[in-house]
C-alpha atoms as an extended CHARMM CRD file, in Angstrom:
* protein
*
        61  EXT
         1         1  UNK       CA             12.8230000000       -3.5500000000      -14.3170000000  PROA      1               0.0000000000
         2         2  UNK       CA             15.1130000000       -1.0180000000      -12.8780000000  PROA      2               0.0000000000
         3         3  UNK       CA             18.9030000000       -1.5980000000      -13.0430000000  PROA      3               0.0000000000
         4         4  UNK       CA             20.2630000000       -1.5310000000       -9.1340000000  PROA      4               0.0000000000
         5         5  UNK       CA             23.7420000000       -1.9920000000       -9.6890000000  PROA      5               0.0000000000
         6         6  UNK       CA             26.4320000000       -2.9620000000      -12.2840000000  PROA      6               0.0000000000
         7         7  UNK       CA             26.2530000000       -6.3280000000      -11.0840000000  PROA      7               0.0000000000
         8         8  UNK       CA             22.9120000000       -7.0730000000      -12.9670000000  PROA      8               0.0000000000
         9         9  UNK       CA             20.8010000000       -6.5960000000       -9.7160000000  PROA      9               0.0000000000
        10        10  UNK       CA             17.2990000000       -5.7240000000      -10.8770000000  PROA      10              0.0000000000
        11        11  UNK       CA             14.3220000000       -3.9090000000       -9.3000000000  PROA      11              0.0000000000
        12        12  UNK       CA             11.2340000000       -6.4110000000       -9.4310000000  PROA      12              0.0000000000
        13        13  UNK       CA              7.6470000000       -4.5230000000       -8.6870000000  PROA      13              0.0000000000
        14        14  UNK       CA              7.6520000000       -6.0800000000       -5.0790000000  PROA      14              0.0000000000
        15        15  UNK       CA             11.2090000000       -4.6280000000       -4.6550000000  PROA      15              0.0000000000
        16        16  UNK       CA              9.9170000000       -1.2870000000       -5.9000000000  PROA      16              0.0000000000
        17        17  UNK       CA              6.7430000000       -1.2080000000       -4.0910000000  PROA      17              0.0000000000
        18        18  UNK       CA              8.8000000000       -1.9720000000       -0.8380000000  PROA      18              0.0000000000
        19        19  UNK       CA             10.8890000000        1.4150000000       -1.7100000000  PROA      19              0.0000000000
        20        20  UNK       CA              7.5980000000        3.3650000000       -2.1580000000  PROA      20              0.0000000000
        21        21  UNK       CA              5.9800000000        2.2370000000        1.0700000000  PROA      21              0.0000000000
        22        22  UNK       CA              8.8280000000        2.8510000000        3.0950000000  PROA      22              0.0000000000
        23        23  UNK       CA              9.2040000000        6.0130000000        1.4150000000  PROA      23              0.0000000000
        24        24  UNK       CA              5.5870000000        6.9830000000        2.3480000000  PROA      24              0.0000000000
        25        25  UNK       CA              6.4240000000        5.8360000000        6.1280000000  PROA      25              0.0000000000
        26        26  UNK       CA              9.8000000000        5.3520000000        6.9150000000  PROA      26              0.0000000000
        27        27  UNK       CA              8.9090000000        4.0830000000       10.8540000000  PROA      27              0.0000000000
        28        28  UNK       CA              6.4690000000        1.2980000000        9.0250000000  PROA      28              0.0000000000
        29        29  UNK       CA              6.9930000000       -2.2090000000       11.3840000000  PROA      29              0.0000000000
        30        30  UNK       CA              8.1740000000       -5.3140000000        8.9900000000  PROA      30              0.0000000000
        31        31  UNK       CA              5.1990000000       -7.2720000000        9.8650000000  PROA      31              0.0000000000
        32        32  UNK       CA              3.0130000000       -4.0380000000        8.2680000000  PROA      32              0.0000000000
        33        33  UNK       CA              5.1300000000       -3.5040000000        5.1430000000  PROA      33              0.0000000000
        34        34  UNK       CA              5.0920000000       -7.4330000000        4.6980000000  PROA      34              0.0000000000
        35        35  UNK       CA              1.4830000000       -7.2760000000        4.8380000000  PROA      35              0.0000000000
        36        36  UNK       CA              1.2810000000       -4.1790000000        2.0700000000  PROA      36              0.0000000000
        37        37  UNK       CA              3.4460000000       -5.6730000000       -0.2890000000  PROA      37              0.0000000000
        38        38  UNK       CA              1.8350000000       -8.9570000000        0.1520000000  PROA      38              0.0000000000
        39        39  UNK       CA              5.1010000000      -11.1300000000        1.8780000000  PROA      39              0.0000000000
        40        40  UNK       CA              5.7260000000      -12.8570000000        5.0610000000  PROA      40              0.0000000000
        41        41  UNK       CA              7.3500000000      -10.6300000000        8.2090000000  PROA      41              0.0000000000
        42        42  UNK       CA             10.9380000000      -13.2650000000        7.0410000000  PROA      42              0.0000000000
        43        43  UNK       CA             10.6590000000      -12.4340000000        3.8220000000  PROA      43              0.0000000000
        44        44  UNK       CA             10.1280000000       -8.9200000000        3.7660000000  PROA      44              0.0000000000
        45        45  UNK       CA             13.2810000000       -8.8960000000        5.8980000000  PROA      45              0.0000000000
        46        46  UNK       CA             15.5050000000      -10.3660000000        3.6970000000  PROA      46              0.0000000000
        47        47  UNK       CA             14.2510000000       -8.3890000000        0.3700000000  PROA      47              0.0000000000
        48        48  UNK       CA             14.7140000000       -5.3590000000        2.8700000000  PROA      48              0.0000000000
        49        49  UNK       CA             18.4460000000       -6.5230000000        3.5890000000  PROA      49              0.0000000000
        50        50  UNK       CA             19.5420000000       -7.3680000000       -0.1190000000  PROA      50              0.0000000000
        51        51  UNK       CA             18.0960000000       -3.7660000000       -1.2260000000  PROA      51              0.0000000000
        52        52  UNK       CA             20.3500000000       -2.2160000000        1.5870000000  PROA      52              0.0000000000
        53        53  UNK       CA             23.2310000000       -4.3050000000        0.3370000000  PROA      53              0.0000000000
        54        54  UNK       CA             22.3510000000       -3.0410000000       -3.0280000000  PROA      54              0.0000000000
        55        55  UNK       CA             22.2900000000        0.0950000000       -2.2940000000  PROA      55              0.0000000000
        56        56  UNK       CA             25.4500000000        0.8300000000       -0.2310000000  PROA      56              0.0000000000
        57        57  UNK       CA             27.8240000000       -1.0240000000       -3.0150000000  PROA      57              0.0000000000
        58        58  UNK       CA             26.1760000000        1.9440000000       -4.8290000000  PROA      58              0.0000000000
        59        59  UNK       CA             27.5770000000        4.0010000000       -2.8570000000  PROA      59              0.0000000000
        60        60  UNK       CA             31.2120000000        2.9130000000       -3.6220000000  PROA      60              0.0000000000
        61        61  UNK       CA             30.8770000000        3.1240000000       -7.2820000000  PROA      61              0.0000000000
């Protein structure tokens, strides 16, 4: 798994296959990228909120 941040935060393959689909198509609803990455519409919400979390204490390193 990927390293996210220096806190130890790893990228698991449903984290990663969340980044590629929403690379593919940014617009994507939550219920259809829960549905691709085989989640539920809640829990494909919260993954989506930790990785933006993630990602903007990146920012500040």
């Amino acid at each position: 798994m990927k390293k996210l941040t220096k806190s130890g935060h790893k990228l698991d393959p449903i984290d990663s296959a969340l980044i590629i689909a929403l690379h593919q198509n940014a617009r994507m609803s939550i219920r259809a990228l829960a549905r691709q990455v085989g989640l539920s519409a809640p829990g494909c919400s919260e993954r989506l909120k930790r990785l933006e979390m993630a990602g903007s204490s990146l920012g500040s390193v």
